[in-house]
N, C-alpha and C positions, 0 to 999 in steps of 0.2 A: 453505610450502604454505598454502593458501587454504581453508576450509572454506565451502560454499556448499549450503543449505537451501534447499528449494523452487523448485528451477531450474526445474522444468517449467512454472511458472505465467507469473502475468504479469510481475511485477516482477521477479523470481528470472532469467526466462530475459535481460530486458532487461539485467538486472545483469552476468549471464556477458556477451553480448556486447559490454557497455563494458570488459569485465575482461580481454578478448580483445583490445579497438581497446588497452588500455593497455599491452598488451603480457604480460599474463597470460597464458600458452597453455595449457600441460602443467602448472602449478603446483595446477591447481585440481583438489579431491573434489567433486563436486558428489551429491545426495541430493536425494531424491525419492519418489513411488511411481511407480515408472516401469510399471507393469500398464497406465495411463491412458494409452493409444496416441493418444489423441484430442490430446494435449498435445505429440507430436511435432514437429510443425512448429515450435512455438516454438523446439526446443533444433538442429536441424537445420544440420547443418557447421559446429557448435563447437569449439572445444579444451578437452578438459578432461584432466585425468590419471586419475579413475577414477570410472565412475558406481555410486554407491551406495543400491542402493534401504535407504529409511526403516527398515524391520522390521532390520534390521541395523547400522541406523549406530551407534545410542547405544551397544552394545555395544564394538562397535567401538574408538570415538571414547575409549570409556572405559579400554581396555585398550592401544593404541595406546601405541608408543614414538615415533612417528614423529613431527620438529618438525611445530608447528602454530603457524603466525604470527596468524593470524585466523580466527575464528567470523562469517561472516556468515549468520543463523540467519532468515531469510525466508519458511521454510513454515510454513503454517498453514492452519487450516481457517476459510472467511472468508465462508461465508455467515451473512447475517445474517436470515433468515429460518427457518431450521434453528432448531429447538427442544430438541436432543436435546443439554443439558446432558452426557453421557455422554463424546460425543465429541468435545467442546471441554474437555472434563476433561482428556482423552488426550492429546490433538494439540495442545492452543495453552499448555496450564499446565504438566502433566505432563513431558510431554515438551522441553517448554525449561526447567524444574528442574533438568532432568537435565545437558542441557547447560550450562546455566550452573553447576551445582557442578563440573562438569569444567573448566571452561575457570577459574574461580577456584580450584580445586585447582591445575592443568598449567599456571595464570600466563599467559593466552593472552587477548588484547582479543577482546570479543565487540559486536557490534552486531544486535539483533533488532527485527522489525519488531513495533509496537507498532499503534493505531489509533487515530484521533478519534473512531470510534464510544465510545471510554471517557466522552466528553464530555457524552453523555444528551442532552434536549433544549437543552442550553447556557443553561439558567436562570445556572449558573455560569460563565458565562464560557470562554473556552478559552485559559486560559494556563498553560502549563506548566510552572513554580514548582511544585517541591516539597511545598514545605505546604500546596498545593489540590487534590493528588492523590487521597488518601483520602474528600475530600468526593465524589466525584463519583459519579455512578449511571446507570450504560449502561442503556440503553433494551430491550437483549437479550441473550442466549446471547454470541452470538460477542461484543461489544461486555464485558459483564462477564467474559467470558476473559481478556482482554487486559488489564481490570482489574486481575482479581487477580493475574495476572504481575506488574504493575508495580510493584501494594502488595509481593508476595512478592520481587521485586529489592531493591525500596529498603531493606527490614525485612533484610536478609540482611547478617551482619557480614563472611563470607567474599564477598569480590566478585571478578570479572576485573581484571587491573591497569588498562585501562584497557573501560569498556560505556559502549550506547548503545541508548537505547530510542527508536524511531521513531513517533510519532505518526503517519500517512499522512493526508492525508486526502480528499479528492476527488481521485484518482489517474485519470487516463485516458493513454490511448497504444499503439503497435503492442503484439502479441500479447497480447490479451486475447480474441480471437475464438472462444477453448474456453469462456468463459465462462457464460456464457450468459444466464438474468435477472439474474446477478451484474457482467455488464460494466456499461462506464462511461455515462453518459447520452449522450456522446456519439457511443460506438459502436451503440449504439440508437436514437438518430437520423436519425444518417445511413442506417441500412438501412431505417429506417421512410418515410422522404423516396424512398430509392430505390426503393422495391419499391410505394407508392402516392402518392405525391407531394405527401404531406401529414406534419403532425408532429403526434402528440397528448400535449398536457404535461397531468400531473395536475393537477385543482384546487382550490384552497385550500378547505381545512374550517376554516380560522382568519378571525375577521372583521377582523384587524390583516394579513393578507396578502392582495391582490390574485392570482387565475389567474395563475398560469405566474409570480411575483415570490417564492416559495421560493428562496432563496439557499443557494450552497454556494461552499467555497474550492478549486476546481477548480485541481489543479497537475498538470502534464504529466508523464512519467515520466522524461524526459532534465532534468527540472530534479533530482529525488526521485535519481537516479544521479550527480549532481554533488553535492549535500549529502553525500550515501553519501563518495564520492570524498574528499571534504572532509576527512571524521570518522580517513578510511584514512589522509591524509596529515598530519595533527594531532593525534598522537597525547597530546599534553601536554595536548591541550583538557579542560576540566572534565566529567566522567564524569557521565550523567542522561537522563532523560528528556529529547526532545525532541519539537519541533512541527514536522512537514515539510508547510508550505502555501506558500500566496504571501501571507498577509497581507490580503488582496484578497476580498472574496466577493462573485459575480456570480449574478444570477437564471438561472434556466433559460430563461425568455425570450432572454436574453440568447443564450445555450449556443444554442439553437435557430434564432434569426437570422442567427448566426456559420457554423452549421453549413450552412444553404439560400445564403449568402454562397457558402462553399467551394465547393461544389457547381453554383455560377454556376445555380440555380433559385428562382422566384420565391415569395418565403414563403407558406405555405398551413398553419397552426397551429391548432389547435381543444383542446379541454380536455375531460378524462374524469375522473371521479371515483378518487381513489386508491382503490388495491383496500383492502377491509375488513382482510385480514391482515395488512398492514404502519400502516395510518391511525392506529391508537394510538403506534404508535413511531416515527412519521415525522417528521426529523428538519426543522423548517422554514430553519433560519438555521444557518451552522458561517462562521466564519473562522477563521484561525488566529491568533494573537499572537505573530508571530516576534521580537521585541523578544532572547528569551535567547538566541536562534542567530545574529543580526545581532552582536550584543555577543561572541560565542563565535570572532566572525571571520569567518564566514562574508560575504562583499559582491557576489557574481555578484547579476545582476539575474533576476528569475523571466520565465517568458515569458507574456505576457499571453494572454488567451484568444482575442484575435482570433489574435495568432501561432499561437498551440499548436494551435486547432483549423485554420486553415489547412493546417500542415506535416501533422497525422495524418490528415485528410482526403484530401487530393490524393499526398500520398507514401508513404500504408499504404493504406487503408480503400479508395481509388479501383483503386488497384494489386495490392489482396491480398496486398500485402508483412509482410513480418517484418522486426523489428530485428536 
């Protein structure tokens, strides 16, 4: 049996249905707060074996005789605008303690989603080596959650036999459409393109970037479900933190001439000031350094962002489709 956190979101619901094409059906619990009706559609003629809303699981999970093969622990609260220390207390530290002493108690692999917001403005670099973990200083709330998880995993003598922390990092792809200022630049493009016929990228308040050349390591979500896949099916591989990017980091310019591409309309891009509540923490540059995950085994190729934005473009976002 399969444990599966945060299905109703974006990642979570995409994970169930590669978990489903892999022939997972009825093996999976999946958890959630399923109250958010709005997030329906993502989970919509899945297989699962029982839905468990959140306020119940840890309980649960904790008293359970039932085997459990895998923790895959993917809910969290993941805006980054959100200031309310309180509830990234709860939801993104708290409540994955809990699970991971259970699952290192009950001998059960876990894999949790981690973030590259830990990376702060990437003065330090973004490599995922151990010994640079502690150095680093996230730029916010949700960003320093995920932090102190990580410090709090690796400091922890009792561990899962075998864990994996996710770094995500510029994640786009179907069902993130409940999102909403929190989806992907891409999916905000594309409805900005569609509904006026123009794109407006933020502009640089730095004199070392040029409008619209803020870079990010945009990876696709069917790449992020194959890595995932990867971890499932190696389980000898070295237990740690990782980095799930493509190595690669393309300007938004870029993102936005890919996207007016897709859409077979003629580029029309203009530039707006970043809004004041994000300007201090806005992150200019991220790549990833997959260097420890290429060496871990890992050799699929990433899909580049002309592909990536192509396929969600014309096969979700033009279609209104779900994965």
């Amino acid at each position: 049996m399969i444990i599966l956190t945060g299905v109703s979101g974006f990642i979570g619901s995409c994970l169930l249905t590669h978990l489903n094409q892999s022939g997972f059906n009825r093996e999976i619990v999946v958890v959630d707060d399923f109250y958010k009706l709005y997030k329906d559609k993502n989970t919509d003629n899945k297989a699962v074996r029982e839905w468990m809303h959140r306020d119940i699981f840890l309980d649960w999970f904790e008293k359970t005789t039932q085997k459990v093969d895998l923790v895959l622990h993917i809910g969290a609260r993941t805006d980054t605008t959100l200031l309310d220390t309180d509830i990234f207390d709860q939801l993104n530290v708290n409540y994955s303690k809990r699970i991971w002493t259970a699952c290192a108690r009950k001998e059960i692999p876990m894999i949790y989603a981690s973030s590259a917001a830990t990376y702060g403005d990437g003065n330090l670099g973004f490599n995922d080596n151990h010994e640079n973990i502690h150095l680093l200083k996230p730029l916010n709330p949700y960003g320093d959650s995920k932090q102190q998880f990580d410090l709090w995993a690796l400091d922890q003598y009792e561990k899962p036999p075998f864990w994996v922390g996710c770094k995500f990092f510029n994640v786009y792809g179907p069902n993130e459409y409940h999102k909403g200022r929190m989806a992907s630049v891409i999916f905000h493009t594309y409805h900005q393109i569609r509904n006026t016929g123009g794109m407006k990228l933020f502009k640089s308040h730095r004199p070392d970037y040029a409008d619209g050349h803020q870079s990010r390591d945009f990876i696709y979500v069917k790449d992020i479900l194959d890595i995932i896949t990867f971890f499932i099916q190696h389980p000898s591989t070295a237990s740690g933190i990782y980095n799930f990017g493509t190595g690669v980091a393309r300007t938004f310019l870029d993102l936005a001439r890919n996207t007016f591409a897709a859409m077979n309309i003629p580029e029309n891009i203009t530039y707006i000031d970043t809004p004041i509540d994000i300007r201090d923490t806005y992150q200019y540059f991220t790549e990833a350094n997959m260097s420890k995950l290429r060496d871990a085994g890992y050799t699929k190729p990433f899909y580049s962002l002309e592909d990536g934005v192509q396929e969600y473009v014309k096969d979700y976002l033009m279609k209104d489709k779900y994965f």
